[in-house]
N, CA, C and O atoms as a printed pandas DataFrame, in Angstrom:
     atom_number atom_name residue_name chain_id  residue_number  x_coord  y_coord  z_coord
0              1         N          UNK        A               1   78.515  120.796  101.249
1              2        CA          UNK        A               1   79.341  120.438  100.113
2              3         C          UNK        A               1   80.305  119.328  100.525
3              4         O          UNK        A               1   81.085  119.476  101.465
4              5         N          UNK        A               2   80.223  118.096   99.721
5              6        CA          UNK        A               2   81.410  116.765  100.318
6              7         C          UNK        A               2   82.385  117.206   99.474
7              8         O          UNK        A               2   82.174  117.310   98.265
8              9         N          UNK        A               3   83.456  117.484   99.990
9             10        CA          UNK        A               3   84.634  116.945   99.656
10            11         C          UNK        A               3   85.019  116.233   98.560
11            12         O          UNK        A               3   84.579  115.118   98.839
12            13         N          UNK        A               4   85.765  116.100   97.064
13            14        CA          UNK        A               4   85.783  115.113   96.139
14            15         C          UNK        A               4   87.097  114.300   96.512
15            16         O          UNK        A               4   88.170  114.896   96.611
16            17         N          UNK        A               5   86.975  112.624   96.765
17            18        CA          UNK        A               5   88.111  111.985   97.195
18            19         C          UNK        A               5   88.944  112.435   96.305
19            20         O          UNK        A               5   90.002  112.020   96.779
20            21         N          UNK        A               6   89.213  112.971   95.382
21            22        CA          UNK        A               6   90.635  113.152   93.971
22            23         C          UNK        A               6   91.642  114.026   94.710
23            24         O          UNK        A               6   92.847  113.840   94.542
24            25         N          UNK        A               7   91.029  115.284   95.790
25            26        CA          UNK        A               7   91.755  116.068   96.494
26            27         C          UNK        A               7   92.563  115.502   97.372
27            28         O          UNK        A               7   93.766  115.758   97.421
28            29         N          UNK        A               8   91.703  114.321   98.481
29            30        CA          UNK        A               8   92.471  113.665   99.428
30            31         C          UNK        A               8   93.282  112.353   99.329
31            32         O          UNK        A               8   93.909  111.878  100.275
32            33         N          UNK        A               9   93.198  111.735   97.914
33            34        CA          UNK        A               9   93.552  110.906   97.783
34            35         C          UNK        A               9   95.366  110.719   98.078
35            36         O          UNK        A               9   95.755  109.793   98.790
36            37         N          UNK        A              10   96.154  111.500   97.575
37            38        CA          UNK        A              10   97.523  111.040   97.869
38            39         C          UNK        A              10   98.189  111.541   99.426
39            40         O          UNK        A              10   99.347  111.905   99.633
40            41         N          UNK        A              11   96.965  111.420  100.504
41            42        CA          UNK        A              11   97.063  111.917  101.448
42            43         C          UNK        A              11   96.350  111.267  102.784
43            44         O          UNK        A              11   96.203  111.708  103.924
44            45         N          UNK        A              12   95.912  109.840  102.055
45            46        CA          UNK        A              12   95.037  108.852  103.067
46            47         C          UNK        A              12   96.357  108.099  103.840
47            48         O          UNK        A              12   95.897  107.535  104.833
48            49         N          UNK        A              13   97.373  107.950  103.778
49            50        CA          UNK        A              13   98.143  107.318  104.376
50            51         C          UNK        A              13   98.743  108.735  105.662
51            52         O          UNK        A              13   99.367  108.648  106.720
52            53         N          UNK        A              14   98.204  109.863  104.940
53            54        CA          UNK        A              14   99.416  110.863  106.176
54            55         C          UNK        A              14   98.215  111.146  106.927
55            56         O          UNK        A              14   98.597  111.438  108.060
56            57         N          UNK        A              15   96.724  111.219  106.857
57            58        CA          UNK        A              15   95.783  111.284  107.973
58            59         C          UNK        A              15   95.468  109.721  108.693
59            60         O          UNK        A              15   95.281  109.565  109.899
60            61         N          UNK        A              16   95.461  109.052  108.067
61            62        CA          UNK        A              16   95.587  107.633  108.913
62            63         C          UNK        A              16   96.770  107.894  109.930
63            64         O          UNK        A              16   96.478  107.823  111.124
64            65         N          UNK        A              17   98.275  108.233  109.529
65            66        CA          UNK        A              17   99.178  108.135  110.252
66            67         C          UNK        A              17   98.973  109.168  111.555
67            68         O          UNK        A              17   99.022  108.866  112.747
68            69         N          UNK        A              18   98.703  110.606  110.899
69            70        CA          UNK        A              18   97.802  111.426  112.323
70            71         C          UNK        A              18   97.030  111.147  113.022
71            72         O          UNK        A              18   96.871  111.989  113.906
72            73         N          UNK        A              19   96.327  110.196  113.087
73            74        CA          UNK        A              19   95.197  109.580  114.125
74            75         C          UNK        A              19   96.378  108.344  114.785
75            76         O          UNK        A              19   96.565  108.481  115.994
76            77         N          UNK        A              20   96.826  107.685  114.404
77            78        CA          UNK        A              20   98.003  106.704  115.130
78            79         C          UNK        A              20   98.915  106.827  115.988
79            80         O          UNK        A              20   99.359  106.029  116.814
80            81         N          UNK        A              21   99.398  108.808  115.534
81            82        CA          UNK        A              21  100.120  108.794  116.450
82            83         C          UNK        A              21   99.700  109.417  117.793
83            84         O          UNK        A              21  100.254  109.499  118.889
84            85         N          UNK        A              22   98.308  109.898  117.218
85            86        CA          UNK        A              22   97.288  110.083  119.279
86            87         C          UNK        A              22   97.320  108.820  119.918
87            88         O          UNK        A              22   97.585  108.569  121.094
88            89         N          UNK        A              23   96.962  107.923  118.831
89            90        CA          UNK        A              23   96.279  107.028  119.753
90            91         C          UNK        A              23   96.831  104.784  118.926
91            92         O          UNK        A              23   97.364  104.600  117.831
92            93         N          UNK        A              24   96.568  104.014  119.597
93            94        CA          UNK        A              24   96.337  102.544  118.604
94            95         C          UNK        A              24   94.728  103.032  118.296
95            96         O          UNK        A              24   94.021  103.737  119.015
96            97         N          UNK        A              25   94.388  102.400  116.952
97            98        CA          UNK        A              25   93.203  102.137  117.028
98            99         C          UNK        A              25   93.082  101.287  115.666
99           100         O          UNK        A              25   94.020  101.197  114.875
100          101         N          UNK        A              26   92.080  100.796  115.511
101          102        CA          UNK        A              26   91.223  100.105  114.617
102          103         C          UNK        A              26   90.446  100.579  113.598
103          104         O          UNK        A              26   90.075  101.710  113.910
104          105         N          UNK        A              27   90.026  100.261  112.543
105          106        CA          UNK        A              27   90.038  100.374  110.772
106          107         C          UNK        A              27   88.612  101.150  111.435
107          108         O          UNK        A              27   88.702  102.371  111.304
108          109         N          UNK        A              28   87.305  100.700  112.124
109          110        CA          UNK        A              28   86.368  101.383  112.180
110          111         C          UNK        A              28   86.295  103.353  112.695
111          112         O          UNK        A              28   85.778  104.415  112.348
112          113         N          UNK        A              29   87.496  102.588  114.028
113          114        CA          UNK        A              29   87.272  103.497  114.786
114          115         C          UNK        A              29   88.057  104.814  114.288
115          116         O          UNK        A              29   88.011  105.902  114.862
116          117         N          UNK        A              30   88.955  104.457  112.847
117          118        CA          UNK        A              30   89.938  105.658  112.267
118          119         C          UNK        A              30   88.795  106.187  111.449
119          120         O          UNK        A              30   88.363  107.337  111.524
120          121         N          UNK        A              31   88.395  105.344  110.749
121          122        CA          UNK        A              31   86.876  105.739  109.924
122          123         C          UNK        A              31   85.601  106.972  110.337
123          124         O          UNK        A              31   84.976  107.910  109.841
124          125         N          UNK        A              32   85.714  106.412  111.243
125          126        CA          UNK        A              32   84.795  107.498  112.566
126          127         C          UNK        A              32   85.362  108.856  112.629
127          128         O          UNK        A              32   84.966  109.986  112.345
128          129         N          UNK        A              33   86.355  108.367  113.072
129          130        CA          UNK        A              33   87.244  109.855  113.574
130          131         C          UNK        A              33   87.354  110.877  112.496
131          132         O          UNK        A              33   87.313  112.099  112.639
132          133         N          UNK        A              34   87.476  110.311  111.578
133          134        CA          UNK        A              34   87.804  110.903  109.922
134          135         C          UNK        A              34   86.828  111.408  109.539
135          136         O          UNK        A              34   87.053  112.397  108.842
136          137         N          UNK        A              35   85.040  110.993  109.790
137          138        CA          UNK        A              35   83.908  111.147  109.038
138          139         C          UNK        A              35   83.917  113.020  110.133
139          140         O          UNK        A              35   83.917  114.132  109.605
140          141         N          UNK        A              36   83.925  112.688  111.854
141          142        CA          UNK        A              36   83.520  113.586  112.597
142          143         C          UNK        A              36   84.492  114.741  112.361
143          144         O          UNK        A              36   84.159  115.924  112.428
144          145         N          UNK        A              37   85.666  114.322  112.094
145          146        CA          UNK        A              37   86.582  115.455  111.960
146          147         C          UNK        A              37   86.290  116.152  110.974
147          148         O          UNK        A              37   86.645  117.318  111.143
148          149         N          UNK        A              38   85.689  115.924  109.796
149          150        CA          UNK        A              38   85.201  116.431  108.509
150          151         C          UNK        A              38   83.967  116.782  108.791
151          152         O          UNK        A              38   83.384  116.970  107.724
152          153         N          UNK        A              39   83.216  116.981  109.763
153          154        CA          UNK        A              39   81.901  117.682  110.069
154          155         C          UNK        A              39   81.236  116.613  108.699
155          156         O          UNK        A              39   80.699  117.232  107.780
156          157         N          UNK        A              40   81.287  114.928  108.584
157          158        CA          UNK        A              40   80.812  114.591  107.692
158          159         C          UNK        A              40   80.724  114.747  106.021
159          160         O          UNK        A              40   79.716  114.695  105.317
160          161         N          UNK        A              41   82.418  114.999  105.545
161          162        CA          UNK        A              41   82.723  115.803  104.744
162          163         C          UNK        A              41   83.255  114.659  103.847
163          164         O          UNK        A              41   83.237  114.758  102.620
164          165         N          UNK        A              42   83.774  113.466  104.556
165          166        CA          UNK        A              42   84.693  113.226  103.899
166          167         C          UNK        A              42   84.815  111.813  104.673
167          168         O          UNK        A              42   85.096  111.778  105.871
168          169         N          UNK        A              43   84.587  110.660  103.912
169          170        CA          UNK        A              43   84.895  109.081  104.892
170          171         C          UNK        A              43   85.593  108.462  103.563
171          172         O          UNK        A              43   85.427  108.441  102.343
172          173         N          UNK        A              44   86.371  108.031  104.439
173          174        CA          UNK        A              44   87.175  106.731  103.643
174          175         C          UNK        A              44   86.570  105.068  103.531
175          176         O          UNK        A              44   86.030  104.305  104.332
176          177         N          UNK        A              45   87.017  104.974  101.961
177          178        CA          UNK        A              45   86.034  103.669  101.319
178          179         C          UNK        A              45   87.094  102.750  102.352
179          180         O          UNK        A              45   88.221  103.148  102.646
180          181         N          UNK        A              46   86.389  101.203  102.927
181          182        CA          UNK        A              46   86.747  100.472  103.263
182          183         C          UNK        A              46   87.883   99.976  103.012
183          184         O          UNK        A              46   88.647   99.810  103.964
184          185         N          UNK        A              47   88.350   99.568  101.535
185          186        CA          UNK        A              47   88.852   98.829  100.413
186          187         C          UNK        A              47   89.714   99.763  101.152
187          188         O          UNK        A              47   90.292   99.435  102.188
188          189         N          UNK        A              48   89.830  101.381  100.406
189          190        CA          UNK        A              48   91.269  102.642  100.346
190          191         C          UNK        A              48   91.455  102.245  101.667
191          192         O          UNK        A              48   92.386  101.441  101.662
192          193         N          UNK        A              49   90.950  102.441  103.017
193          194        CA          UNK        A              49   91.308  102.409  104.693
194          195         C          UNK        A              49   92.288  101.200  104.296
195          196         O          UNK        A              49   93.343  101.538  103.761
196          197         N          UNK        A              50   92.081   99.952  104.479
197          198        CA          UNK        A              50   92.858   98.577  104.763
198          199         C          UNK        A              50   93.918   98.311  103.805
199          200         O          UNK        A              50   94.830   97.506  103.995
200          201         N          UNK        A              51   93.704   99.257  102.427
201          202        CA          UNK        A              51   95.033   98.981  101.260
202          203         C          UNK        A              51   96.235   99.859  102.135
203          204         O          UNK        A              51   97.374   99.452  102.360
204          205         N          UNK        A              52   95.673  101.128  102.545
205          206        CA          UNK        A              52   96.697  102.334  103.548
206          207         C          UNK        A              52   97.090  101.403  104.706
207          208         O          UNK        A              52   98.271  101.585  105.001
208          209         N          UNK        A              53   96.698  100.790  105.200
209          210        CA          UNK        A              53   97.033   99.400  106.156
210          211         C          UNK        A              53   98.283   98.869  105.952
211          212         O          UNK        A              53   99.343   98.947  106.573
212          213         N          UNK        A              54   97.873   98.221  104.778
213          214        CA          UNK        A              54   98.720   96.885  104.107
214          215         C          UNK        A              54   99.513   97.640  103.868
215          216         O          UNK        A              54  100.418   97.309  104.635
216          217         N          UNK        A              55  100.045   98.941  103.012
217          218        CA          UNK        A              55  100.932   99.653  102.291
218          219         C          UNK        A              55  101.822  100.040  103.733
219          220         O          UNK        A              55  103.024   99.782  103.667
220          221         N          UNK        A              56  101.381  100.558  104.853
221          222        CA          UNK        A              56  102.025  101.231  106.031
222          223         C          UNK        A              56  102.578  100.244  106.847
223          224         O          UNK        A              56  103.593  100.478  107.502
224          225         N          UNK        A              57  101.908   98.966  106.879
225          226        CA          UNK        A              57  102.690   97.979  107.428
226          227         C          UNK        A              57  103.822   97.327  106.635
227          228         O          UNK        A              57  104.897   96.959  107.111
228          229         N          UNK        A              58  103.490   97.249  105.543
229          230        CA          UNK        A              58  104.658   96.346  104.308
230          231         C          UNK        A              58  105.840   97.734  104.709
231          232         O          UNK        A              58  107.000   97.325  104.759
232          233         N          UNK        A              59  105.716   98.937  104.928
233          234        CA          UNK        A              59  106.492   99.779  104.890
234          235         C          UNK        A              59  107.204  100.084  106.323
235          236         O          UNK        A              59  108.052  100.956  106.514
236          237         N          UNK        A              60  106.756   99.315  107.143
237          238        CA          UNK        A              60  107.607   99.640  108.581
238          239         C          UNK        A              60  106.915  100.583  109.414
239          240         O          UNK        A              60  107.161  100.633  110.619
240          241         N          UNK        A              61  105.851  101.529  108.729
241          242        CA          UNK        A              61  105.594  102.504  109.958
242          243         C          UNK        A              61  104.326  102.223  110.605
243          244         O          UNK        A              61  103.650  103.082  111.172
244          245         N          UNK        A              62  104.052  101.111  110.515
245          246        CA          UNK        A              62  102.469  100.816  111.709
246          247         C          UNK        A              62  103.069   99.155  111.718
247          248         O          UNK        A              62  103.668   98.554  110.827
248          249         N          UNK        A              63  102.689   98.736  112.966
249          250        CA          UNK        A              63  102.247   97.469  113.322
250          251         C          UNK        A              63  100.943   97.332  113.463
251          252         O          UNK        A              63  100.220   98.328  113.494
252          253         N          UNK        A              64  100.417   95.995  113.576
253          254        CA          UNK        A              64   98.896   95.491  113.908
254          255         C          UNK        A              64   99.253   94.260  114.871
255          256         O          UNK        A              64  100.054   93.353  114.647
256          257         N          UNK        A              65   98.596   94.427  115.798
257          258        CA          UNK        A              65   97.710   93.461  116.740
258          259         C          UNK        A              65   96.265   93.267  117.077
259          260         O          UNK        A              65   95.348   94.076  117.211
260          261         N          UNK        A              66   96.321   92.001  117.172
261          262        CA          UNK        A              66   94.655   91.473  117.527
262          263         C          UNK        A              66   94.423   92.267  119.030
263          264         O          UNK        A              66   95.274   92.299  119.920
264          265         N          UNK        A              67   93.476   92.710  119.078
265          266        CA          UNK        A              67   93.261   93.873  120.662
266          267         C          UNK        A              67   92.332   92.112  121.669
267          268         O          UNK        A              67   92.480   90.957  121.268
268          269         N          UNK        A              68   91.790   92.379  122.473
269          270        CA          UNK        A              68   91.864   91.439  123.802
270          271         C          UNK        A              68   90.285   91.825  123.841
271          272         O          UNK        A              68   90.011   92.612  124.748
272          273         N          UNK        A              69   89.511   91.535  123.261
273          274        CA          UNK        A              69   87.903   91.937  123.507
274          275         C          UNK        A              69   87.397   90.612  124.619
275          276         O          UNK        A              69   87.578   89.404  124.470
276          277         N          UNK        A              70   86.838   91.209  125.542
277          278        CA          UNK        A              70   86.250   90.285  126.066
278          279         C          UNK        A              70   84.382   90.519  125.851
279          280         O          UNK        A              70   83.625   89.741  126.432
280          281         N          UNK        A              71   83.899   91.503  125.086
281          282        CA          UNK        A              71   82.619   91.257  124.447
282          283         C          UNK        A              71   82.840   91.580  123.256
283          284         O          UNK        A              71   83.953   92.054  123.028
284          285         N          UNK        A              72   82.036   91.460  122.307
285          286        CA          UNK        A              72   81.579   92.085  120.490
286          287         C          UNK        A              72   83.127   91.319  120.070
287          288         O          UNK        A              72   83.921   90.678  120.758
288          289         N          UNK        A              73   83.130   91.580  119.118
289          290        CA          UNK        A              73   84.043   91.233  117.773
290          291         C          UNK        A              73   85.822   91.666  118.208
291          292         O          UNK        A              73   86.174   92.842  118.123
292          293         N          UNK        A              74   86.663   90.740  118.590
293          294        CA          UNK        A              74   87.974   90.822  117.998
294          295         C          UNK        A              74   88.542   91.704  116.834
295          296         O          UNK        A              74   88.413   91.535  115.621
296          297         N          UNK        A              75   89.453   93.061  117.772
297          298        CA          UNK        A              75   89.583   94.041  116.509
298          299         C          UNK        A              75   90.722   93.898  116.282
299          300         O          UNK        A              75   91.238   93.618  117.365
300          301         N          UNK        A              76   91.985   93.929  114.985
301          302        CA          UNK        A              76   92.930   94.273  114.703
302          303         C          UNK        A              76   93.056   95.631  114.844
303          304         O          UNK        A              76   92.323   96.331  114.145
304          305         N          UNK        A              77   94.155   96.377  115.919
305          306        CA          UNK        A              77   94.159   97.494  115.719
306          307         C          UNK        A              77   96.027   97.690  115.259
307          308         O          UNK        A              77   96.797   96.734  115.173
308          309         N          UNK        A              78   96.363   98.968  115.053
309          310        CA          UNK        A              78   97.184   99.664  114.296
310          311         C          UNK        A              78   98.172  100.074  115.414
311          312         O          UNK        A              78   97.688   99.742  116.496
312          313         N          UNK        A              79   99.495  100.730  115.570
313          314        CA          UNK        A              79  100.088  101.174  116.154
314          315         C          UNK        A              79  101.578  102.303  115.092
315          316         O          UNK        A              79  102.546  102.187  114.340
316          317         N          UNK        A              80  101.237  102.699  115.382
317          318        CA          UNK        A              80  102.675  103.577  114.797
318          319         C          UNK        A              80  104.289  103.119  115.408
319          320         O          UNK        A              80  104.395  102.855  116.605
320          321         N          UNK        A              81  105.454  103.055  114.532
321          322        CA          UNK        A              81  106.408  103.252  114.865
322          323         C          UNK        A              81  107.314  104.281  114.566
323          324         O          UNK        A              81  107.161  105.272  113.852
324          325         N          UNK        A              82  108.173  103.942  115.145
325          326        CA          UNK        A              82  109.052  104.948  115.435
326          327         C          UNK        A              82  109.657  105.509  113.536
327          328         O          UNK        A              82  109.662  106.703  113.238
328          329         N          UNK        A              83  109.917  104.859  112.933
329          330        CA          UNK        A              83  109.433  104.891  111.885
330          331         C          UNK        A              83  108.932  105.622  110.680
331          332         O          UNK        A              83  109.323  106.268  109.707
332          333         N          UNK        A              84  107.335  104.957  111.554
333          334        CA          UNK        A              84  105.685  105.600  110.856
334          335         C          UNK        A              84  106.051  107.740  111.220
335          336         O          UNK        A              84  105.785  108.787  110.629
336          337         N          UNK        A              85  106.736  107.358  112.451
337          338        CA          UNK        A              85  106.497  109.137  112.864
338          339         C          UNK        A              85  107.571  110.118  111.991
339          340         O          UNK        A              85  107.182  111.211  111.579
340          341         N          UNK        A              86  108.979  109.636  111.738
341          342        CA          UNK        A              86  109.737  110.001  111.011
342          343         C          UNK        A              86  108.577  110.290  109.717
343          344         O          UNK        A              86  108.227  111.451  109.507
344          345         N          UNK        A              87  108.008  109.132  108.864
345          346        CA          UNK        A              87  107.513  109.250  107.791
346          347         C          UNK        A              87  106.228  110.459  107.462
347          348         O          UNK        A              87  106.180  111.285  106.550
348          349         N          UNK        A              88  105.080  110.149  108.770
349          350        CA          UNK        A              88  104.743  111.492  109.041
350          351         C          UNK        A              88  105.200  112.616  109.116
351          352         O          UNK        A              88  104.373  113.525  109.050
352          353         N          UNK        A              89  106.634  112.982  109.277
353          354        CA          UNK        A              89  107.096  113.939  109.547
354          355         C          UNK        A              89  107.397  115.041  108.306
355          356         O          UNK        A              89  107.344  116.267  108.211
356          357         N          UNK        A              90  107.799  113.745  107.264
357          358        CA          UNK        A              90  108.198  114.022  106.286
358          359         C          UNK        A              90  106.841  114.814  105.137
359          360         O          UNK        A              90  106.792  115.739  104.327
360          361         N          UNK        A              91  105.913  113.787  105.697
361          362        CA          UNK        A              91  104.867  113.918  105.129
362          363         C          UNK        A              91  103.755  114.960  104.766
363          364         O          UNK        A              91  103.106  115.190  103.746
364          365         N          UNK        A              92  103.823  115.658  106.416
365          366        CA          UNK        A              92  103.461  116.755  106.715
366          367         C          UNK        A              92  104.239  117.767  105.847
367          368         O          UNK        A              92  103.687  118.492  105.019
368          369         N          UNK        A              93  105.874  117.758  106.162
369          370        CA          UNK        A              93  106.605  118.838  105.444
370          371         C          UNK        A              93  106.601  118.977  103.774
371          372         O          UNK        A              93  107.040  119.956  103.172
372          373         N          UNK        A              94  106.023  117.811  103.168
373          374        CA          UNK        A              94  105.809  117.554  101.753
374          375         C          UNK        A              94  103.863  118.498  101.918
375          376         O          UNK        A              94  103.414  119.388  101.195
376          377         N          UNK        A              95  103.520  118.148  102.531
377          378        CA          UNK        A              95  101.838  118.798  102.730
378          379         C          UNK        A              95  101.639  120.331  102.782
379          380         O          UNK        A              95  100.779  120.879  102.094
380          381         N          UNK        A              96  102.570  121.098  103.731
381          382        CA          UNK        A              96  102.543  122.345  103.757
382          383         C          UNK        A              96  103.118  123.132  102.934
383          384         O          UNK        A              96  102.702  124.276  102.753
384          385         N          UNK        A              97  104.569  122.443  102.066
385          386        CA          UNK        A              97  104.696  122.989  101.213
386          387         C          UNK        A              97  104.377  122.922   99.490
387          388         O          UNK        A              97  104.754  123.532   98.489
388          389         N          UNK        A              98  103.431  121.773   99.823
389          390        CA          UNK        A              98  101.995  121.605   98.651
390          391         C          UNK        A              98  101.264  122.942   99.011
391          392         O          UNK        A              98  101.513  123.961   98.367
392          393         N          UNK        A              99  100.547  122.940   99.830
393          394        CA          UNK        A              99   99.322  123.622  100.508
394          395         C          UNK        A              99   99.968  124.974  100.201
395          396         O          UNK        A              99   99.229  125.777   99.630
396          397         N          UNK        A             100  101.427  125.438  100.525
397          398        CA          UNK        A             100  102.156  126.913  100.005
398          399         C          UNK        A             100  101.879  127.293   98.450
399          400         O          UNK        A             100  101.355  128.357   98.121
400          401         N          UNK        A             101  102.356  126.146   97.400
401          402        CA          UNK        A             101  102.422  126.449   96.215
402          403         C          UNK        A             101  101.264  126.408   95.264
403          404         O          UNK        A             101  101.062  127.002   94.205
404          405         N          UNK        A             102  100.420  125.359   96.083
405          406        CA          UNK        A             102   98.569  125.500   95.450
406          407         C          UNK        A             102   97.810  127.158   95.825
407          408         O          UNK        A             102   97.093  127.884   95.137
408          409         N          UNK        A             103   98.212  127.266   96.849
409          410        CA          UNK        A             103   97.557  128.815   97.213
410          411         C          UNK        A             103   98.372  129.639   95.992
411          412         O          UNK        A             103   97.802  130.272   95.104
412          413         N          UNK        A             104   99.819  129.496   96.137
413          414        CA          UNK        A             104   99.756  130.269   95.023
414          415         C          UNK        A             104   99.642  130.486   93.567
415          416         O          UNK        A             104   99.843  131.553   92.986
416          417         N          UNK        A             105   99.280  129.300   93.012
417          418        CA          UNK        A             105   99.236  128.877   91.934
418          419         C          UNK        A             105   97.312  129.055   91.703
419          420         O          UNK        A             105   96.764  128.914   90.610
420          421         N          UNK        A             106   96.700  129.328   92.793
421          422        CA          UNK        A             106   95.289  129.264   92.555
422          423         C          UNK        A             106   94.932  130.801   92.900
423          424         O          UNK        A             106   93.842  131.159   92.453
424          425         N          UNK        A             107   95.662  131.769   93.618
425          426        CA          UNK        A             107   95.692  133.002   93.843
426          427         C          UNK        A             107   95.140  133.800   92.808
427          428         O          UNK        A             107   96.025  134.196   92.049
428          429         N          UNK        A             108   93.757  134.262   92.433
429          430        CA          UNK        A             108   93.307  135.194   91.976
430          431         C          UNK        A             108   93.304  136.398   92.263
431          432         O          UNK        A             108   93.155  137.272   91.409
432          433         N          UNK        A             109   93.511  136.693   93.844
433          434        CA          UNK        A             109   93.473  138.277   93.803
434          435         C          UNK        A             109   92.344  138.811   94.329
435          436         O          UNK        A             109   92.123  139.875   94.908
436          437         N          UNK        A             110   91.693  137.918   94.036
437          438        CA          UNK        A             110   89.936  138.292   93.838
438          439         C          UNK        A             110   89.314  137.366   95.831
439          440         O          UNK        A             110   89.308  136.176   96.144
440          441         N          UNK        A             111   88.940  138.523   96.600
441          442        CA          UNK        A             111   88.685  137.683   97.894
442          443         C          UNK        A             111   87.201  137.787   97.843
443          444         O          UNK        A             111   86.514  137.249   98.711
């Protein structure tokens, strides 16, 4: 069963930001991470990945640099700031106490 993007949608900027703050990486390689972490459940459209980009950088909490390839293709990758992690922080605490009031608002009773 995939996943319908309508669920994850106001929430592509706070899993982008969770992969940033493991690691820098690049638009493919967040893509990846996202498809495997979802046991293939769930990938982000190109377009949504790089708009969450533009929106997180115009906003202070990621930088981008060109990375140093000396074979294949020159990547822009991502970095979190100090910032981006505050905003995650927040983000998360806005998430769990979504995730509290949907359980109970969807609570049938019925297991």
């Amino acid at each position: 069963m995939s996943i319908t993007s309508d669920l994850i949608r106001g929430h592509t900027e706070t899993i982008i930001m969770a992969h940033l703050l493991k690691q820098d990486s690049y638009g493919y390689q967040i893509n990846k991470a996202i498809l495997e972490a979802s046991d293939g459940e769930y990938e982000l459209k190109e377009a949504t990945l790089y708009g969450a980009f533009r929106r997180l950088e115009e906003n202070g909490y990621i930088i981008s640099y060109w990375g140093d390839e000396t074979t294949g293709a020159r990547r822009r990758y991502y970095r979190s700031t100090e910032a981006g992690k505050i905003f995650f922080e927040t983000c998360l605490k806005e998430w769990n106490t979504a995730k509290t009031l949907i359980n109970k608002l969807i609570d049938t009773g019925v297991n």
